[in-house]
Structure formats: C-alpha cells, structure tokens
C-alpha positions in Angstrom: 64.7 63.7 -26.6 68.1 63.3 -28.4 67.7 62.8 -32.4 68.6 59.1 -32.6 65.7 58.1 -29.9 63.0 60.5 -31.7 60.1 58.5 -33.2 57.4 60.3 -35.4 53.7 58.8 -34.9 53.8 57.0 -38.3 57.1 55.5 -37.0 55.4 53.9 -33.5 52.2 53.1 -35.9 54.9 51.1 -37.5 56.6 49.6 -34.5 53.5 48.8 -32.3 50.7 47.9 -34.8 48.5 50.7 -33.4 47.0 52.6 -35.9 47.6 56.3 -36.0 44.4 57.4 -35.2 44.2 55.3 -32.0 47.7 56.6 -30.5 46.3 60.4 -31.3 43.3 59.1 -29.2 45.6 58.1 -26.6 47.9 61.5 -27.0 44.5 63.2 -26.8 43.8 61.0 -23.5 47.2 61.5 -21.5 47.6 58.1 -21.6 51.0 58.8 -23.9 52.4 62.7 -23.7 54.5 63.2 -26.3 56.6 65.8 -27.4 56.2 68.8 -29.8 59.0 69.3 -33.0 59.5 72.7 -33.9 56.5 72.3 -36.5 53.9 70.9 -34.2 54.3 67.3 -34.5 54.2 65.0 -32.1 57.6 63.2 -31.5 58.0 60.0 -29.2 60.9 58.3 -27.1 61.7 54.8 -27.5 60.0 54.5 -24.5 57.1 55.0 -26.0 56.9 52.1 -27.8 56.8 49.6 -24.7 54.7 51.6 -23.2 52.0 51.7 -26.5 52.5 48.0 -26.3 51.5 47.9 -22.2 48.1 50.2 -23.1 47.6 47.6 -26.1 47.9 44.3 -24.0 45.7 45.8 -20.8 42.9 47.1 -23.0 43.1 43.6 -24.8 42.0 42.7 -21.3 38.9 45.0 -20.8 40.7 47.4 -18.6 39.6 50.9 -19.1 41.7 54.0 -19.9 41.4 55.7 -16.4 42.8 52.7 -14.8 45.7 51.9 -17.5 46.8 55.6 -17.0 46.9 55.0 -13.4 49.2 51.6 -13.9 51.6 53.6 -16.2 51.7 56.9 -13.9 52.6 54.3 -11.3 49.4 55.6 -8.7 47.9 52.4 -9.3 49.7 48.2 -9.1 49.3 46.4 -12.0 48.4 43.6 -9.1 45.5 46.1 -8.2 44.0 47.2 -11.0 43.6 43.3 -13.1 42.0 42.3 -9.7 39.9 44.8 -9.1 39.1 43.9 -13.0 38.2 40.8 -12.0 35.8 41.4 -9.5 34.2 43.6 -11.8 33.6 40.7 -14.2 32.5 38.2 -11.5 29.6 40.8 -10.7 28.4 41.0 -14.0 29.0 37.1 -15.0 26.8 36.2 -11.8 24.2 39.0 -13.0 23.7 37.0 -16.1 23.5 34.2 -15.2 20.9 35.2 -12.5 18.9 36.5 -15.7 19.8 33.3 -17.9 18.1 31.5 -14.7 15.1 33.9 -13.7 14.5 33.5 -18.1 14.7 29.4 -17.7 12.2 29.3 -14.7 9.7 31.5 -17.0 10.0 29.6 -20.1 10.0 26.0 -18.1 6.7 26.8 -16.3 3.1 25.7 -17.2 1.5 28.4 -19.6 -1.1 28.9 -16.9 1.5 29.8 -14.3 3.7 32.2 -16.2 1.9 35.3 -15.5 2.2 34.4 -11.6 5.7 33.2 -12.3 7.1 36.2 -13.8 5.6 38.5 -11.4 7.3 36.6 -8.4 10.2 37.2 -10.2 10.2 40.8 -10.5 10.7 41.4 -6.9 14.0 39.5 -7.3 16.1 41.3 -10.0 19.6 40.1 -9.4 21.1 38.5 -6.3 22.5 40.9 -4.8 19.2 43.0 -4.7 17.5 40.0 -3.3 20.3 39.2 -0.4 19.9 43.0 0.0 16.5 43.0 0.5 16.6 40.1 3.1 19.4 41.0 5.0 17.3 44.3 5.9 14.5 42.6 7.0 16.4 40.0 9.1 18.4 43.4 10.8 14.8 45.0 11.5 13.4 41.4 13.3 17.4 41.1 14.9 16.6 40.8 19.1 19.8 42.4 19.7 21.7 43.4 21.5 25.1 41.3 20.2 28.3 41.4 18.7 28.7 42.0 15.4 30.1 38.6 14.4 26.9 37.3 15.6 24.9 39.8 14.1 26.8 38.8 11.0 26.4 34.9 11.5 22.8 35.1 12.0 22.2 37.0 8.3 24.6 34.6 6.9 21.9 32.0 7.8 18.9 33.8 7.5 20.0 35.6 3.9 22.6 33.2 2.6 24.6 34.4 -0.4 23.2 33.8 -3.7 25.1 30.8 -6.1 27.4 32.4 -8.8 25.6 29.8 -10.8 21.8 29.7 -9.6 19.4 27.1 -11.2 15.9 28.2 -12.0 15.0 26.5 -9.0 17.1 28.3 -6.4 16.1 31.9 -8.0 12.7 31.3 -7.6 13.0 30.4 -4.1 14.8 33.4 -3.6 12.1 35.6 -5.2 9.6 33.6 -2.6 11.9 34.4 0.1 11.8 37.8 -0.7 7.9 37.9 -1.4 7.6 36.5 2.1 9.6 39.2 3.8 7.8 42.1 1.9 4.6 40.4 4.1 4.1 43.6 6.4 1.7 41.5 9.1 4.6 39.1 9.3 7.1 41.9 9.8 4.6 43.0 12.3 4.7 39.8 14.4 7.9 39.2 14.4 8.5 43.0 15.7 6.0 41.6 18.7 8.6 39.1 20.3 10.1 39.7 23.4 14.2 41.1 23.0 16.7 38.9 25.3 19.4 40.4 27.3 21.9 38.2 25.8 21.5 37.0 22.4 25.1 35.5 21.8 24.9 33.1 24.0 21.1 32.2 22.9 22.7 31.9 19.5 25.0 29.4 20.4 22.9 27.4 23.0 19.9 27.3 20.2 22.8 26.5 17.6 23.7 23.8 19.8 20.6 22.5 20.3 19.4 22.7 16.4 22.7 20.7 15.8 21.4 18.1 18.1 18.0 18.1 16.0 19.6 17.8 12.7 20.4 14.3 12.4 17.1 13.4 13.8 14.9 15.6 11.2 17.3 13.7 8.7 16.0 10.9 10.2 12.3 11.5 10.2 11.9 11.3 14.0 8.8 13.1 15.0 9.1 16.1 17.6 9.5 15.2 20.7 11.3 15.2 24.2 15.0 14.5 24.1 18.4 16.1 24.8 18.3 18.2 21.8 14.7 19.8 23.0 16.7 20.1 26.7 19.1 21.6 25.8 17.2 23.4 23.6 15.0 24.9 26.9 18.1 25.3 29.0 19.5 27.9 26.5 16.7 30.1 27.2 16.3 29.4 30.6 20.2 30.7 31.3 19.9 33.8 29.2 16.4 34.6 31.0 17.6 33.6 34.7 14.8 31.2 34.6 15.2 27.5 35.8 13.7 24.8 33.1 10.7 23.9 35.0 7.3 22.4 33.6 5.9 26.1 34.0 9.1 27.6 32.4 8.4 25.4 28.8 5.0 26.6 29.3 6.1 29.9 29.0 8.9 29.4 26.8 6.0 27.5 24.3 4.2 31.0 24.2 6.9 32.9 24.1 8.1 31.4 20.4 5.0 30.8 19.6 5.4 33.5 16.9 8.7 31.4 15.2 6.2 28.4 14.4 4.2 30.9 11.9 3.9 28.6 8.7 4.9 31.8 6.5 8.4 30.6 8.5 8.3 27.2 8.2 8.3 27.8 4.5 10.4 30.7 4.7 13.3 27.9 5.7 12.2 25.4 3.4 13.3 27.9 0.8 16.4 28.7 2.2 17.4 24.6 2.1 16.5 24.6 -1.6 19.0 27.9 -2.3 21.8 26.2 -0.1 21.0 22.6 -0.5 21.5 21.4 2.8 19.4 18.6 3.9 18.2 20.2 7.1 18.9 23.5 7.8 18.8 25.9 10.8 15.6 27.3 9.9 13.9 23.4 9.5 15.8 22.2 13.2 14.8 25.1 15.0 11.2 24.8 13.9 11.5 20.6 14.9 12.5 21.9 18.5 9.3 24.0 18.5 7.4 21.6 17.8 8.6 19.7 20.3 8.2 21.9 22.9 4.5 22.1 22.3 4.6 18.3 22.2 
C-alpha cells in the first residue's frame, strides 16, 4: 500500500457506514485482509472500501458470510450464489406456509374432530416429507421393469408435488394420502400383483385409454363398454401376447382386481383435491375397472 491509498479502520467506518466493530468482525472472518502498520494496526486500500460496501449490500440480502467470501475471492458467481439464495428461501417460504395451513385445518375443525385432526396431520410435517414418503411407496408397488422417464411420470401422478401455497384442504388430503400408504395390508396387496414384461408401453396404452375415460367420468356416464374400455383391454392384451377375447377380460378382471381396492379409489380422490383436476388418472383408471367387470 502506498501512503496516499492507506485507510485506517476509523477512516472506512467513516466512508462505508460500517461500524468498527463490524469490519474487525469481518477482518476477524477473512472476509476483508488488511494490512498491518508498523504498530499493529490494521491499514486498508481504497479497495477496501467498495468492497465493505459489496459485503454490506449482500448481507442486506440474507446471504451468509461463507458465501460472500466466496463471491469476493471470485470461487463463487455472484449469478450463483443470490440464486442458490433464492432457492433457499422458496424452501422455507413453502415450509411455512405448509404449517400456516396444517394450523388453519386444526383451528377450522369441529372441537370434536381436533384430536383426530391433528394426529392425521402429524404424519405429514412439511411437503416435502409427505411427497417423500409417497414417492417411496409408489417405487416399492412400481411393476417395473421401465425407463426411467416412465418411472418418473408415473410418481409425478401417483405423488404429485405439493402447492407452494397449500389450502388446509389440500394438506389434509395429503396427510390422508400418506396415512393410506403407511396401511401395511394395502402395501401387502399391491406387492401381490402380477409384474409385466413391458410397463412403458402399458403406461401409455392405459394413459390412452384413461384419456378416453375422462371426458365421460366428467360427464357422469356410468362404467361401461366402449372404445375407451377397448382400448383399455387391448393395452394389456399386447404387452401380455394375449388376444382380447371374452376369456382374456375375464382374466384381465381378476388380474386388477387388486387396483379397485376402495383404500384406492379414495387414495385418487385425494390426489384430485391436491391437484384440482376434475378427473384424474387415478378416478379414469378406476372407471375402466369398473367397466371391465360390467
């Protein structure tokens, strides 16, 4: 440092509005190195000062020391590190308001039903615990083998994403979602189906088919024969080799006979109130079931 550029710390106190104390906290840190006079004292650059003025505005941002040091040493983008910031915040904003919500369902339900109430809501913390908990389950009950786009589309359905904003409404049917899959007997029956050689194309010929069945659950037709049901049959019946004969939707009937469970049907009622579709996969899918055994 040449004499004219040399600041003491009561000079860049002066210059940056930082109290004293703070930039020995930062000295102390690393976040500013300083030099040493011939006394001791710590002496500054010029540079100092923009750089004080850097730590001041980032940490008016709720970025932590660690981080800033990295921006300044250049290890780390400025880009990067508010970003990653960010994120940070969106996880904890959607944590409270999962709690503001799980509290609202509480204090909104009959006094008799509280007890019962908060307990459901126990096994569902945060959203990300729940979607946790019910992705696992739908990996265990996954027939496999298949890609893993598929894999990934299938737990998009069967665990959709909690709201960043939930109502009381969609965090209780979240906790029931979870509550159903902690059912061990219902783990246990699913674990009884049959596995398919080729679950991506079952996927998309039963997607296919459930899109054909949406409009007319919308409607409020009752199960019953139709392209959506043959098509439906004819997914199976390519994946299996089989041919779609009378016998054949015998068999198929008893071979999904397990998907019909009621703890199911309700399962996917719950998963239209978190997402809010009319119909969803779960509700179609369960139509064409019906169907088949009508």
């Amino acid at each position: 440092m040449t004499g004219d550029t040399v600041l003491g710390i009561g000079d860049l106190a002066r210059l940056t509005g930082v109290p004293v104390r703070t930039i020995r906290f930062y000295c102390d840190e690393g976040v500013l190195e300083p030099a040493r006079s011939a006394g001791g004292h710590r002496r500054f650059d010029r540079a100092a000062v923009d750089r004080l003025r850097t730590v001041r505005e980032l940490r008016a941002l709720g970025l932590g020391l660690p981080v800033i040091t990295d921006v300044l040493a250049g290890r780390r983008s400025l880009a990067d590190a508010v970003a990653a910031e960010r994120a940070a915040l969106d996880v904890a904003l959607a944590e409270i308001a999962w709690r503001r919500a799980a509290l609202r369902a509480v204090e909104h339900a009959p006094p008799a039903a509280r007890a019962a109430r908060l307990a459901l809501l126990a096994a569902a913390p945060d959203g990300r615990a729940v979607r946790d908990s019910l992705t696992s389950f739908w990996s265990r009950c996954y027939l496999g083998p298949a890609p893993a786009d598929t894999l990934e589309m299938f737990l998009h359905v069967s665990a959709p994403p909690p709201p960043a904003d939930p109502t009381p409404e969609q965090v209780l049917a979240y906790a029931g979602m979870v509550a159903l899959t902690a059912d061990r007997s219902l783990r246990h029956l699913l674990s009884t189906r049959d596995r398919v050689p080729d679950q991506r194309a079952l996927h998309d010929g039963v997607g296919r088919a459930c899109d054909a069945a949406r409009p007319l659950v919308s409607a409020g037709r009752p199960p019953g024969p139709g392209p959506a049901l043959d098509l439906f049959v004819r997914s199976y019946a390519e994946v299996l080799g089989r041919r779609d004969t009378p016998a054949f939707r015998r068999a198929l009937r008893a071979r999904t006979a397990v998907e019909g469970d009621p703890r199911l049907r309700r399962y996917w009622h719950l998963v239209g109130t978190v997402t809010g579709e009319e119909v969803t996969v779960g509700a179609a899918h369960s139509w064409l079931l019906d169907a088949l055994a009508a």
